[in-house]
MIRORO-354463 format. One record per atom (N, C-alpha, C): x, y, z negated. Coordinates in pm, whole numbers, plus 50000, padded with zeros to 5 digits. Atoms other than C-alpha are relative to their C-alpha. Layout:
<semis>
XYZ ...
</semis>
This chain:
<semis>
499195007550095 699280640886131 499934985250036 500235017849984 700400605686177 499254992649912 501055007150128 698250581986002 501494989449950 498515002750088 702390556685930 501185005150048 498555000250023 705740565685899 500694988450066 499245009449949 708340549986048 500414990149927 499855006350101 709640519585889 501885000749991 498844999950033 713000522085703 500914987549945 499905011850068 714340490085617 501155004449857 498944995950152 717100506285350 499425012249938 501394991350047 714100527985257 498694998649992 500815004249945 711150510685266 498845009349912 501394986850049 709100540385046 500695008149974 499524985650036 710230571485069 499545013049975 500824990150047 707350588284987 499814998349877 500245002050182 707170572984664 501575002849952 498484992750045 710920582184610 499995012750022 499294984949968 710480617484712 500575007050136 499364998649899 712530616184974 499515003650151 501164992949899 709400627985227 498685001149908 501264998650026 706330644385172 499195006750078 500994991649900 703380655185313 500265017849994 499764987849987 704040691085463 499665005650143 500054996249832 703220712485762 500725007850058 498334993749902 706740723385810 500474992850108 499555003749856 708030720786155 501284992349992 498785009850003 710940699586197 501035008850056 498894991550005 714110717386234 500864993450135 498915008149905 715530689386497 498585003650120 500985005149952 712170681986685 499175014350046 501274989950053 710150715386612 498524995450022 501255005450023 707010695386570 499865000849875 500394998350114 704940696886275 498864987149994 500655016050024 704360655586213 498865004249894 500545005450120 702660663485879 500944993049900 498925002550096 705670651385689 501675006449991 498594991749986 709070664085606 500904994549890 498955005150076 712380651485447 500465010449911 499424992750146 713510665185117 501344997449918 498774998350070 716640652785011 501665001850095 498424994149946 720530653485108 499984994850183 499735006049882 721730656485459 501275012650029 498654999649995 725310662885492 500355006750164 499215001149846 726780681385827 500465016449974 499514986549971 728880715685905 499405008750040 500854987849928 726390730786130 498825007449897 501194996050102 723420752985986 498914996450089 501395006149950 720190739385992 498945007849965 501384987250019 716810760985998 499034989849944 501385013850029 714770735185768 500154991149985 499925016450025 714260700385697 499404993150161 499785010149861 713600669285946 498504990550007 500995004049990 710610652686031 500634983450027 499945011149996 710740612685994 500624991450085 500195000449867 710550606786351 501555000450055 498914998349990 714030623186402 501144996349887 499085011050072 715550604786103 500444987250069 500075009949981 714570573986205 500684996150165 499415003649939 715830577186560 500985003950059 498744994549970 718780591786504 500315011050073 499434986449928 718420624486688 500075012849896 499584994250056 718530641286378 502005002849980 498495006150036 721870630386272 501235005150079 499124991749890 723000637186633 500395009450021 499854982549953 722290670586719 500975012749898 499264991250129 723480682986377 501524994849923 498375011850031 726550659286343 499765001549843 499484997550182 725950653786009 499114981849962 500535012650067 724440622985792 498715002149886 501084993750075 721580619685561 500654991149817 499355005450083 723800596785321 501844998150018 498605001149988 727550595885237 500634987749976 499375015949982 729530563785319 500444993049903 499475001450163 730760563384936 499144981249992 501075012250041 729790522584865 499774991950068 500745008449791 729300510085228 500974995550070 498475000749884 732920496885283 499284986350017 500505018249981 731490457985251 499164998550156 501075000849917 729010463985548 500555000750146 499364992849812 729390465185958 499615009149986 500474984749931 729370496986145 498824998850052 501594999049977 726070491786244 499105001849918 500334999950185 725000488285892 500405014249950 499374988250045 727060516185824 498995009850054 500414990549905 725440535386116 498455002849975 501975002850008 721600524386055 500045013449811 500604995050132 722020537985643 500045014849987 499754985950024 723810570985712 499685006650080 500284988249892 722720584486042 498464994850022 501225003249913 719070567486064 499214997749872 500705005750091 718070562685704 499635011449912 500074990850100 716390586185457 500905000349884 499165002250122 718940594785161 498655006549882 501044996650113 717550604784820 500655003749926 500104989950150 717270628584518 501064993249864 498655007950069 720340619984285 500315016049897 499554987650090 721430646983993 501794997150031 498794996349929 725360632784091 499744997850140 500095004649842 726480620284451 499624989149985 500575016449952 724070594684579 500724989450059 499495006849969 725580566684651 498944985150050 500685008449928 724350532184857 500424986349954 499555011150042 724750495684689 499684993150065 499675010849919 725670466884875 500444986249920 499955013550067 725030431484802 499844987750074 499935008549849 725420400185057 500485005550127 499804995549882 727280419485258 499355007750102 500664993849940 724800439685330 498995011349961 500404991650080 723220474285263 498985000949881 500785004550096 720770469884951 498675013550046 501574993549989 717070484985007 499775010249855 500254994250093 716820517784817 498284996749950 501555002950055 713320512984597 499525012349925 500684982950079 713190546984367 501364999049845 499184994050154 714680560484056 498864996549918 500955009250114 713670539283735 500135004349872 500285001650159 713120541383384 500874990849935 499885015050056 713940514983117 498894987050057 501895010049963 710560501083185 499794997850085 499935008749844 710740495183522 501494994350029 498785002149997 714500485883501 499804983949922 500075011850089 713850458683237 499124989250111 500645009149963 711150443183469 501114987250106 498905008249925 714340432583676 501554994849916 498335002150044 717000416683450 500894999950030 498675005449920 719150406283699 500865016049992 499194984950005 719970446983780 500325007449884 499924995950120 719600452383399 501344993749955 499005007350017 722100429783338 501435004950059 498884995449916 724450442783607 500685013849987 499824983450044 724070479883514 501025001449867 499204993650089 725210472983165 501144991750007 498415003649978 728340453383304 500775008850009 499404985949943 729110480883527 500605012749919 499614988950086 728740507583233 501174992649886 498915007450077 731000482282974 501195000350049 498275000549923 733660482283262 499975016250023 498884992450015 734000516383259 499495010349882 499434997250103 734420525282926 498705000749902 500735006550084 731010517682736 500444994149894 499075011750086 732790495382455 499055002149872 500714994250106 730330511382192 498384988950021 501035008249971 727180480982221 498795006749988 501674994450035 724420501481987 500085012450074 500334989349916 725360533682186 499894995150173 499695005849881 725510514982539 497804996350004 501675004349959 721570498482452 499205012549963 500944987450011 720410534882338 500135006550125 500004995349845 721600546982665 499004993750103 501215006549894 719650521682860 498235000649938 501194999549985 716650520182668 499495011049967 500284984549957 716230560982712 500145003450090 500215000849866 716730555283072 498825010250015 501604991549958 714170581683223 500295016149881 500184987150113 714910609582940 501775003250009 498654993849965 718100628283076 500714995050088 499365007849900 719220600883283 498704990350056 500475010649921 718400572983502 499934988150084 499135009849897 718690543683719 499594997950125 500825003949874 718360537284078 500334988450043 500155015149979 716960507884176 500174997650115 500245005349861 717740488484504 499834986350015 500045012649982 716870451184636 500704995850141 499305002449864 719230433584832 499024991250087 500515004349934 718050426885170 499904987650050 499625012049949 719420392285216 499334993149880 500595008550047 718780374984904 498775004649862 500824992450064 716300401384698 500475000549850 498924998450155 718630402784386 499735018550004 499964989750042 718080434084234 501035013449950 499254992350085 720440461384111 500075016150005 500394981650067 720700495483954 501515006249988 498794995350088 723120521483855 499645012949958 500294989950079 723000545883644 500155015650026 499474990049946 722640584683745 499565010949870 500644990050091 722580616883496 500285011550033 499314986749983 722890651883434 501345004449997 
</semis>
């Protein structure tokens, strides 16, 4: 087992998101058995025997071999193709009850961080703030049902948090059943 993980810059914990865990399943791209293994979405036509070991996330020979992605481009028009290329073919995606989606802020992909609560949501106003724009613009209009929604964050729903990489501004959006 490796003693670190590769580093993800639009993932920078993805063990604390879920999105890998310790396992001594073989890698499906690689057939090595790192000691870790990917757990959430990865998008492609072909069939795959298994999940992906880190290793082949990170340098893209997952992605390759299986023509597929580990995130869907939904969100990622603001960004270069390199940007584009690094989040969906080289980056861990993550655990989402709808379609995950990737927020972009400075022009540039935003650093997934985990799925939050109220209580860890609140510690960042800025994305607190932004979330309940977002939900007001589309179709929120109800204030005391809009702040019971957010501050039950974590109990049926949720928010995922990311920090943009350029100027560390925070923001969330809201995901449920």
């Amino acid at each position: 087992m490796s003693a670190s993980l590769p580093f993800f810059r639009y993932h920078p914990d993805p063990l604390a998101s879920g999105s890998i865990r310790a396992s001594t399943e073989v890698c499906a791209c690689c057939n090595r058995s790192t000691g870790w293994i990917y757990t959430a979405t990865f998008y492609t036509a072909q069939a795959t025997n298994g999940h992906f070991c880190p290793w082949c996330i990170a340098d893209g020979s997952a992605a390759e071999r299986f023509a597929g992605e580990f995130m869907d481009s939904y969100g990622l028009d603001d960004v270069s193709e390199e940007t584009l290329h690094e989040v969906t073919r080289h980056t861990p995606g993550f655990h989402a009850w709808q379609d995950p989606h990737w927020l972009v802020h400075c022009h540039d992909a935003a650093a997934f961080l985990g799925e939050v609560g109220y209580t860890e949501l609140a510690a960042h106003p800025e994305a607190l703030d932004e979330l309940r724009l977002d939900l007001r613009m589309g179709g929120w209009h109800d204030s005391a049902r809009l702040e019971y929604f957010l501050t039950h964050l974590g109990e049926g729903a949720t928010a995922m948090l990311f920090r943009c990489t350029v100027c560390g501004t925070h923001l969330a959006y809201a995901d449920a059943s």
